[in-house]
C-alpha positions as MATLAB code, in Angstrom:
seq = 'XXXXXXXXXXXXXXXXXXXXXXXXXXXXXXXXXXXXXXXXXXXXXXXXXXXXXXXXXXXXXXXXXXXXXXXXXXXXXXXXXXXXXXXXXXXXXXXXXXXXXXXXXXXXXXXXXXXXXXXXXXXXXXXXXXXXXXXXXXXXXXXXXXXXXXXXXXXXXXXXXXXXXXXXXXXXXXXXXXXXXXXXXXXXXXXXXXXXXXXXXXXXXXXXXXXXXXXXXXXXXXXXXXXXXXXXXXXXXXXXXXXXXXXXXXXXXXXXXXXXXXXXXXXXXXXXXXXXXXXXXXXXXXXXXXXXXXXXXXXXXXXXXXXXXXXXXXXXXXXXXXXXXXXXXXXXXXXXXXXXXXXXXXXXXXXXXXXXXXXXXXXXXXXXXXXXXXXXXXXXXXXXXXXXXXXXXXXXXXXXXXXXX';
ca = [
     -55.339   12.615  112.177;
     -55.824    8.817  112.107;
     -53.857    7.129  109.702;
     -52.687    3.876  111.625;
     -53.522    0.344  111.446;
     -55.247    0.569  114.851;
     -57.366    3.642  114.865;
     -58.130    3.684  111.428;
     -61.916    4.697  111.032;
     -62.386    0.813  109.689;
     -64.374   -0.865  112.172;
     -62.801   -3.530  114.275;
     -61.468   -5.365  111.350;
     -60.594   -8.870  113.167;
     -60.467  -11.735  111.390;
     -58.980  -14.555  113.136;
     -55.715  -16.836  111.566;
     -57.335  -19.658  109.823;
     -58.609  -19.923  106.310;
     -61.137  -17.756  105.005;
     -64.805  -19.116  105.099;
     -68.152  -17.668  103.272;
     -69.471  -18.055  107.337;
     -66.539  -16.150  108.147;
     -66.974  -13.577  105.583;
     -70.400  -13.013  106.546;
     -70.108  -12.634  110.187;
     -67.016  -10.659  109.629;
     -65.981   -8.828  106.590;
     -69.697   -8.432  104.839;
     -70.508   -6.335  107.334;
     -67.849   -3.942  106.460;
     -69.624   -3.467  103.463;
     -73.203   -3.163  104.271;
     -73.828   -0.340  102.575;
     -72.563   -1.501   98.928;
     -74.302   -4.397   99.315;
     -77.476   -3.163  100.915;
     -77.402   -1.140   97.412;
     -76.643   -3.780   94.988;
     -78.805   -5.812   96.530;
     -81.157   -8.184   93.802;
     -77.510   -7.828   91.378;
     -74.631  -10.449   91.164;
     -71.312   -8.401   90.990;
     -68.945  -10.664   89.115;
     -66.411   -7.520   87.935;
     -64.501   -7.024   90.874;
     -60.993   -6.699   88.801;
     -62.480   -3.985   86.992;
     -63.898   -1.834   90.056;
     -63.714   -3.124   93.566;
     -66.399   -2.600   95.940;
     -65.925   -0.359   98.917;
     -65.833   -0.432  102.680;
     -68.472    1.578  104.256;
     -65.572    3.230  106.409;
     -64.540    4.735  102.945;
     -67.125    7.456  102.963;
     -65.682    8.581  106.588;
     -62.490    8.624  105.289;
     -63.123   11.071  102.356;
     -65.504   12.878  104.824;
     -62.373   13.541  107.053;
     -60.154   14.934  104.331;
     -62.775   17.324  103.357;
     -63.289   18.047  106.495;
     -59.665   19.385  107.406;
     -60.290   21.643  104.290;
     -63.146   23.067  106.370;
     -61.970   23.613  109.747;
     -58.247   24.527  108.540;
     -58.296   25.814  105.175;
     -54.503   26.111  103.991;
     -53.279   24.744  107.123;
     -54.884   21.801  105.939;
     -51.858   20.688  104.182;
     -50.540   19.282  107.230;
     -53.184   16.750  107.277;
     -53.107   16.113  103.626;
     -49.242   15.627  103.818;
     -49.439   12.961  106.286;
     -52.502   10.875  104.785;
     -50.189   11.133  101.587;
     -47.101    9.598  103.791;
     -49.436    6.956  105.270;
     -50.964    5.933  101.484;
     -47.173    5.255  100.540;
     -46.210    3.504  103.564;
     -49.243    1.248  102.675;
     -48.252    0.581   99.443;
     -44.618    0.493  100.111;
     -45.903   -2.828  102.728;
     -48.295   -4.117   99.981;
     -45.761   -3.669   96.790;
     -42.811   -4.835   98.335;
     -41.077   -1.605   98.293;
     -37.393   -1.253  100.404;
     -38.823    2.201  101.788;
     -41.926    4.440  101.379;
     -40.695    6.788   99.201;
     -40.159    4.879   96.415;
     -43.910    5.080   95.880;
     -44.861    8.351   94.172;
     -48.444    9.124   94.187;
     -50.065    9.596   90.798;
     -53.577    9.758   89.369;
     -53.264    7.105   86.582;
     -51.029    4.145   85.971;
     -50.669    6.357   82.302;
     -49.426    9.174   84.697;
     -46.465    7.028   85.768;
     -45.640    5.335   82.524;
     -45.142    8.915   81.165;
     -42.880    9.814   84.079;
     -40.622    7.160   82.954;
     -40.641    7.611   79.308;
     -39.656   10.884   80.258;
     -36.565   10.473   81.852;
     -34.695    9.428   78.360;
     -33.410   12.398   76.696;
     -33.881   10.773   73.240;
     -35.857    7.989   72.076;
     -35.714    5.117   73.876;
     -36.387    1.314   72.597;
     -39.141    0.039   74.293;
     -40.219   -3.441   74.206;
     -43.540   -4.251   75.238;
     -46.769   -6.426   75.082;
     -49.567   -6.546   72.682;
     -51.625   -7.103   76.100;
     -50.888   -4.092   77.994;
     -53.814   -2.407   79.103;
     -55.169    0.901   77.267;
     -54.088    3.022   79.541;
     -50.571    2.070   78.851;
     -50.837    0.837   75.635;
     -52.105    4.284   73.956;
     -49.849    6.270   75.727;
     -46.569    4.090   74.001;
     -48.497    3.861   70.716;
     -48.922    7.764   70.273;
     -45.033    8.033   71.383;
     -44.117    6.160   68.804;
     -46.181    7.833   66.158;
     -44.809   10.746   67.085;
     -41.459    9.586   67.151;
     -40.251    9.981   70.814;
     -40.173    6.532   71.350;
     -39.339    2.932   68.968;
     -41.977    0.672   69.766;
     -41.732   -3.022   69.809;
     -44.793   -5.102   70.552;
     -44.610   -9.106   71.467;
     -47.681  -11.093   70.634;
     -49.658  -13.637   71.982;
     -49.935  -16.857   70.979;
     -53.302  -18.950   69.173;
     -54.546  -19.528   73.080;
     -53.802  -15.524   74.027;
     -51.161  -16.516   76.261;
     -47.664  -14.795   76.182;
     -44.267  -16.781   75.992;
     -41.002  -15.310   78.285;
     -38.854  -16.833   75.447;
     -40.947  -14.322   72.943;
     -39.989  -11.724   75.382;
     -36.688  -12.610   75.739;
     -35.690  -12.595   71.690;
     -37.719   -8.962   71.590;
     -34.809   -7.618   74.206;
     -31.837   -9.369   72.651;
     -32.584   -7.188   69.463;
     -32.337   -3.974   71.680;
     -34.190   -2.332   74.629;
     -33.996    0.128   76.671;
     -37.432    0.257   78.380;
     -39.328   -3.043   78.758;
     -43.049   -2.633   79.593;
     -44.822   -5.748   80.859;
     -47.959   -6.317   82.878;
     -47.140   -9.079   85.882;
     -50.686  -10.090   85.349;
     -52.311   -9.964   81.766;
     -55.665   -7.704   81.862;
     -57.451   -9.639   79.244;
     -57.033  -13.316   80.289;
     -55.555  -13.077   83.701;
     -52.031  -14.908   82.270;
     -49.594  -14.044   85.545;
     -45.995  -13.301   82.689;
     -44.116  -16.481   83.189;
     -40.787  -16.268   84.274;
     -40.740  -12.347   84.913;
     -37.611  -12.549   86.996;
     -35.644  -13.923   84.370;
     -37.356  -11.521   82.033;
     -36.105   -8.363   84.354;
     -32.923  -10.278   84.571;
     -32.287  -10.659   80.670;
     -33.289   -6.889   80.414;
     -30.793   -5.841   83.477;
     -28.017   -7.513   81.412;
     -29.055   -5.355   78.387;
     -28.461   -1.984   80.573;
     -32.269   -1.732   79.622;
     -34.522   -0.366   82.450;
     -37.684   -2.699   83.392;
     -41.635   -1.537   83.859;
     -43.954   -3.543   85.485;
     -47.867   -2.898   85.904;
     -48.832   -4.815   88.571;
     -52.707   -3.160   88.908;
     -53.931   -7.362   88.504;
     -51.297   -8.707   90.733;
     -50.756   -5.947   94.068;
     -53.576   -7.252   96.212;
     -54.226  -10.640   94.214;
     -51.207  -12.316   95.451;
     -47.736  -11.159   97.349;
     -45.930   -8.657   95.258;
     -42.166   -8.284   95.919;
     -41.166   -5.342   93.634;
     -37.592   -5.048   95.686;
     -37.022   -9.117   95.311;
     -38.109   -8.863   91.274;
     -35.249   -6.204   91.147;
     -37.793   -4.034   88.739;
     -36.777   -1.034   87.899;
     -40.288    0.854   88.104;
     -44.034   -0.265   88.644;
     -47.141    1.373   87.874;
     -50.421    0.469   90.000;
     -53.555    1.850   91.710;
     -56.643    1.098   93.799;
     -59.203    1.128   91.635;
     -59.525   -2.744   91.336;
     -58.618   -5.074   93.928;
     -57.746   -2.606   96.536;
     -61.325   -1.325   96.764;
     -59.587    2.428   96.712;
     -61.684    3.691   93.585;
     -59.841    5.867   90.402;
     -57.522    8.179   91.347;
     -55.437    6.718   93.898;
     -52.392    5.276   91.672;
     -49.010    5.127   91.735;
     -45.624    5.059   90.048;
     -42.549    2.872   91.753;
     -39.388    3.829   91.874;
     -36.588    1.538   92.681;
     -33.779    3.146   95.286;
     -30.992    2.384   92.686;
     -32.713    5.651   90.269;
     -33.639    7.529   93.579;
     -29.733    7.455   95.044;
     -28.708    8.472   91.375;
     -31.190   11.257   90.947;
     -32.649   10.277   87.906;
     -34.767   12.594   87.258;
     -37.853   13.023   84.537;
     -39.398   16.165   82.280;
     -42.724   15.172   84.240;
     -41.839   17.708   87.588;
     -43.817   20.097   89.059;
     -43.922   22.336   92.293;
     -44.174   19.377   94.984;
     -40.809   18.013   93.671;
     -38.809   21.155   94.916;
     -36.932   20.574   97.998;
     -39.175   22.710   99.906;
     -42.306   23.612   97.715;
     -43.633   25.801  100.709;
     -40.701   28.412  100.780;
     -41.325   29.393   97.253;
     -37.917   30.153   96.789;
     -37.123   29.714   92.764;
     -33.338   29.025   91.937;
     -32.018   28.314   88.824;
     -32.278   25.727   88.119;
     -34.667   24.157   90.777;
     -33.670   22.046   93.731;
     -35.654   19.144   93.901;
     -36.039   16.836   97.026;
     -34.679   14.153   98.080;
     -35.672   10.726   96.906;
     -39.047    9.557   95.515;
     -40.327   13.223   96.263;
     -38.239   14.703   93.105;
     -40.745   12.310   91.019;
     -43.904   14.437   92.858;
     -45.347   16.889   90.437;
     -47.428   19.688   90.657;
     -50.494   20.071   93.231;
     -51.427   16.647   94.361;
     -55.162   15.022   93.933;
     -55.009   14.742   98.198;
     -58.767   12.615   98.705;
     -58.119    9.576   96.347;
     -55.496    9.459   98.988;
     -58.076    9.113  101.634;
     -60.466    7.430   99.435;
     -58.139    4.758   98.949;
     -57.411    4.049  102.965;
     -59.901    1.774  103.872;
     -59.059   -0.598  101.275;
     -55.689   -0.888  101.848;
     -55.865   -1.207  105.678;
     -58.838   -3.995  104.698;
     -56.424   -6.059  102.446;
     -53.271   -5.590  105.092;
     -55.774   -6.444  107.965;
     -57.225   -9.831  106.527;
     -53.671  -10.669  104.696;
     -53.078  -11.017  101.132;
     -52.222  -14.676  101.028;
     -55.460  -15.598  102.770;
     -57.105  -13.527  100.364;
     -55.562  -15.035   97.243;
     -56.187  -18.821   99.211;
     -59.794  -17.822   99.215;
     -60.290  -16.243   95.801;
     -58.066  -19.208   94.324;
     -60.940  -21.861   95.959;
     -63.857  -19.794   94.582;
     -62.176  -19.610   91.133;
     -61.928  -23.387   90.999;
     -65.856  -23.747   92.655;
     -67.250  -21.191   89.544;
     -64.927  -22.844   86.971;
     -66.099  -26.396   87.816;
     -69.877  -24.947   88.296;
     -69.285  -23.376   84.343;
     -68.180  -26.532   83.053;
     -70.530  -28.716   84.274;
     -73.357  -25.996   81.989;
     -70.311  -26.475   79.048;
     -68.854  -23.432   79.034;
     -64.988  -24.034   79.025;
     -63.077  -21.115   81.743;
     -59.582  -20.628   82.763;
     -59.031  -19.503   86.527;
     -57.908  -20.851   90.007;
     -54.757  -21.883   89.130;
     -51.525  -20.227   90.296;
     -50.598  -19.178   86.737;
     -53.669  -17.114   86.662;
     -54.765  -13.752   88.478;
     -57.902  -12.976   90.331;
     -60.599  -13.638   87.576;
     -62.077  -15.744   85.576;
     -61.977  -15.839   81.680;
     -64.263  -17.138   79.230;
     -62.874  -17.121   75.280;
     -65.714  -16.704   73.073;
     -66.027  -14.453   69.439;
     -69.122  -13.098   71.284;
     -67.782  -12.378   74.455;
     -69.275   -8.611   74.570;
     -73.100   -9.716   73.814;
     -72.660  -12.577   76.605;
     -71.789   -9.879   79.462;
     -74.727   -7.554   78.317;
     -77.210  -10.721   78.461;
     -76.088  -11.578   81.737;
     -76.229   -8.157   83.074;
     -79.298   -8.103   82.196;
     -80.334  -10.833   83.993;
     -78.737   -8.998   87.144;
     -75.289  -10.403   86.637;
     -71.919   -7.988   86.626;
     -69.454   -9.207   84.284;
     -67.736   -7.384   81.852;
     -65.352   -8.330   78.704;
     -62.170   -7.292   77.181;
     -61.926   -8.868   73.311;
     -63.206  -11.890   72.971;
     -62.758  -12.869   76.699;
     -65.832  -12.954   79.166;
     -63.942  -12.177   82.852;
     -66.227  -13.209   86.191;
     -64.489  -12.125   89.153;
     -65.889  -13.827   92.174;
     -64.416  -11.478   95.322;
     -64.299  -12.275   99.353;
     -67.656  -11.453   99.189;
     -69.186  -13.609   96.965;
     -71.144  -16.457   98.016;
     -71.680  -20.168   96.134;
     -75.125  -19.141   95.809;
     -74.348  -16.301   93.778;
     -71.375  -18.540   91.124;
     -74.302  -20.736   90.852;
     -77.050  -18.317   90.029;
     -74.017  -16.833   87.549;
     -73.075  -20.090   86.026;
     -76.546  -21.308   85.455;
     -77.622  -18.458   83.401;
     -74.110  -18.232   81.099;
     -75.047  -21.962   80.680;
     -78.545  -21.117   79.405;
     -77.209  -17.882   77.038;
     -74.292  -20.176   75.752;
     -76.808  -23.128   74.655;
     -78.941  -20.426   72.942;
];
């Protein structure tokens, strides 16, 4: 079982101190990734905060999960467990988490969010925004149609951005849950003044959510110094770990107090293997009371080689380096005239484009062999470490040409 830093299946992942470079990237990390990009070869992949691209050392890493189901059959849980204690340790480092087992393992960031809602035993008051992402945002809408939850939404303003003051009058007329993305999917808005935000909801006695799936890898996360309650996340974007491998936070504060939620299952007993059954159940210690039933074990290896990639090169270099290319594609895009928002440090990962047409602009550039992808009436290019200038260019040259037509 190889789960550590140094004798991960990841290939010699050195990269030096200094700032990232595209000559460093190529002599260093693009090989890592030879086999994505020996496929996508002829395409410019511009939607790397909608699905990340993988290491090649990802495919060993499923291979070797599988393979202890092979060779060990139900003995193979011993492996499983301690990939599964290794992907929370990871996450724990990445997410700013006091200890590992405050990150719970789920399938979905949805999975998570209904975790928490489930913990109230009657209908809480949750305040959220009108620019939480679906998976989050249909799961509170049909719990408040069906009456297990009061929903409050906050809007954006005429520019799509949202206001902390906004946020702050929504939880002075009553919350109990506050739902709020750290980094907005749509426009890549990072929430202004979320500390105070947790802060004003803390003083409440309201409990505070925070999706973090466009921030944990972006830029440093500190979910212990923002004090947040719980946080919802996964791998599927920027931690190249594909869909599956998600998570719910916990802070220690519910953990010491055994809070405990209607979503429970099997793996939450204090020891699932004994199959003992007293009523009512004992549940483990900790973050493992929030397990469920039978874990999804190879996201958990799927998701390895991506995490140990982002921990390996560093997450501020990697946000340095994205923040640079975001300015290079922004200032390529307006010199065509086509107005973008991105590389500045109230922004995320990507870069947006707000235009009425937004959808028929990303299928005209994909076909033209350019990835993008749009959410509304906002175009979103997301350059990654692998991107090159000669690939913004090719990108902004042709969004210049479909915007003058």
């Amino acid at each position: 079982m190889t789960t550590d830093m140094a004798s991960a299946s990841t290939p010699a992942m050195e990269f030096g101190a200094g700032p990232l470079t595209e000559t460093l990237v190529r002599q260093r990390v693009a090989p890592l990734f030879s086999r994505v990009l020996t496929a996508q070869r002829g395409r410019i992949y511009l939607a790397n905060h909608s699905l990340g691209r993988p290491l090649d050392a990802m495919a060993d890493d499923i291979r070797e999960g599988s393979s202890a189901w092979y060779a060990r059959m139900g003995d193979a849980w011993d492996d499983w467990a301690a990939e599964m204690a290794a992907f929370r340790s990871r996450l724990a480092a990445l997410a700013g988490a006091p200890r590992a087992d405050c990150i719970v393992p789920k399938t979905s960031a949805g999975q998570g969010l209904r975790a928490v809602l489930n913990t109230y035993e009657s209908p809480p008051r949750v305040v959220a925004t009108r620019g939480e992402f679906d998976s989050l945002d249909v799961i509170l809408r049909e719990y408040a149609r069906r009456g297990r939850i009061s929903l409050t939404f906050v809007e954006s303003d005429a520019e799509g951005l949202f206001a902390a003051q906004d946020m702050l009058r929504a939880i002075e007329s009553g919350a109990d849950l506050v739902v709020v993305s750290q980094v907005m999917f749509q426009t890549g808005q990072v929430m202004p003044e979320l500390p105070r935000i947790v802060a004003a909801a803390h003083a409440r006695s309201a409990r505070v959510l925070v999706d973090v799936y466009h921030s944990l890898g972006v830029f440093p996360v500190d979910l212990a110094a923002l004090d947040a309650d719980f946080a919802v996340g996964g791998s599927y974007k920027y931690l190249r770990g594909g869909p599956g491998a998600c998570f719910l936070y916990v802070a220690p504060r519910h953990l010491d107090t055994r809070l405990g939620t209607l979503d429970t299952g099997w793996f939450a007993k204090e020891a699932p293997f004994s199959y003992a059954r007293p009523d009512p159940p004992r549940y483990a210690a900790g973050g493992d009371a929030w397990l469920e039933s039978t874990p999804a074990v190879l996201p958990l290896y799927q998701a390895r080689a991506g995490q140990q990639f982002t921990q390996a090169v560093g997450v501020e270099r990697l946000r340095a380096y994205s923040l640079d290319l975001q300015r290079r594609l922004v200032s390529l895009l307006a010199e065509r005239g086509v107005a973008a928002h991105g590389g500045t440090l109230d922004r995320g990962a990507f870069v947006a484009v707000r235009d009425g047409a937004a959808p028929a602009l990303a299928a005209k550039l994909k076909a033209r062999g350019i990835v993008t992808d749009a959410r509304g009436e906002w175009l979103r290019l997301c350059p990654d470490v692998l991107t090159t200038e000669a690939e913004m260019l090719a990108a902004a040259t042709a969004l210049g040409e479909i915007v003058r037509r």
